[in-house]
N, C-alpha and C positions, 0 to 999 in steps of 0.2 A: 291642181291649184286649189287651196282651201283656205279659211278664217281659221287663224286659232289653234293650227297642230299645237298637240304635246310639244312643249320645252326638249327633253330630251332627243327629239326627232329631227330640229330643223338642221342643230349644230354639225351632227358627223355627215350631213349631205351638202353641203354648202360651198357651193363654187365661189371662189372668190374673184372678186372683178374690180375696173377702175371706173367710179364713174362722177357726175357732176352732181351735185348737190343744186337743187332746184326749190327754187320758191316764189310762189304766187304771191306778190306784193299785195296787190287789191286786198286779199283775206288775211294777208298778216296785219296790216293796217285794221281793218275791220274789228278782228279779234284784240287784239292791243288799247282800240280805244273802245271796248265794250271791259275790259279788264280780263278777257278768258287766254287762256293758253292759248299758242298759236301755232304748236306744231302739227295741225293740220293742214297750216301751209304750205306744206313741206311733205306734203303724205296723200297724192290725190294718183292718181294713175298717171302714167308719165313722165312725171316730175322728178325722173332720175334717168338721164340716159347713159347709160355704160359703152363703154370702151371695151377691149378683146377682155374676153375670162383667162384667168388664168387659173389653173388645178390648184389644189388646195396641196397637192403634196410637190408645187415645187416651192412653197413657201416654209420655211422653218418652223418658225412659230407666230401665229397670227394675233399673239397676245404683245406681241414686241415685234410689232414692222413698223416701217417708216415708211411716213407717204407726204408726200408733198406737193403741190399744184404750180406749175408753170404756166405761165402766158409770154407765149414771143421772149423764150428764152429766162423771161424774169419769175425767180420763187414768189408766189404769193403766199400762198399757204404752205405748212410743213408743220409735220408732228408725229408723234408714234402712238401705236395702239394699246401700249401699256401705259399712257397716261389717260384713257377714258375713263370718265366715272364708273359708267357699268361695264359688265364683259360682254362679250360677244352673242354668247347665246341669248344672255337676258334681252340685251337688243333686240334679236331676230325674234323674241317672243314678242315683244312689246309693239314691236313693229306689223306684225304677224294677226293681232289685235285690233290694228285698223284699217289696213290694205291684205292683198293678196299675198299667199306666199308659197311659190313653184317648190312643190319638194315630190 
């Protein structure tokens, strides 16, 4: 577990999984009305619980999946990974910046 690997190092080790998107209201609220960025909100330990892993090679290509979020049967969410702004690695760097990252 480290801050900050190399960019080239998180990408070809990367188990890919499903998980919730987590956010602490109190400090989005906080940040928003101080005017500062608030994706710390969203970036505290925890604040992601995952679902089963699944291998990176039984997925095609992880630059064009589709993922979608059900609750009690209804889509809430839905989209694919080829419409992110950044790619993948960049993320896991960026990310990697301000929380942990098991590699």
């Amino acid at each position: 577990m480290i801050r900050r690997p190399p960019r080239s190092t998180l990408f070809p080790y990367t188990t890919l999984f499903r998980s919730l998107d987590m956010t602490a209201r109190d400090l989005q609220a906080e940040a928003k009305s101080k005017g500062h960025p608030w994706t710390l909100s969203k970036c505290y330990d925890t604040s992601c619980p995952v679902g089963p892993f699944v291998s990176k090679e039984s997925v095609r290509d992880p630059h064009d999946l589709q993922l979608w979020l059900k609750v009690n049967g209804e889509v809430k969410q839905s989209g694919n990974t080829k419409d992110m702004h950044f790619t993948i690695p960049v993320l896991l760097n960026y990310i990697s910046e301000i929380g942990r990252a098991h590699v």
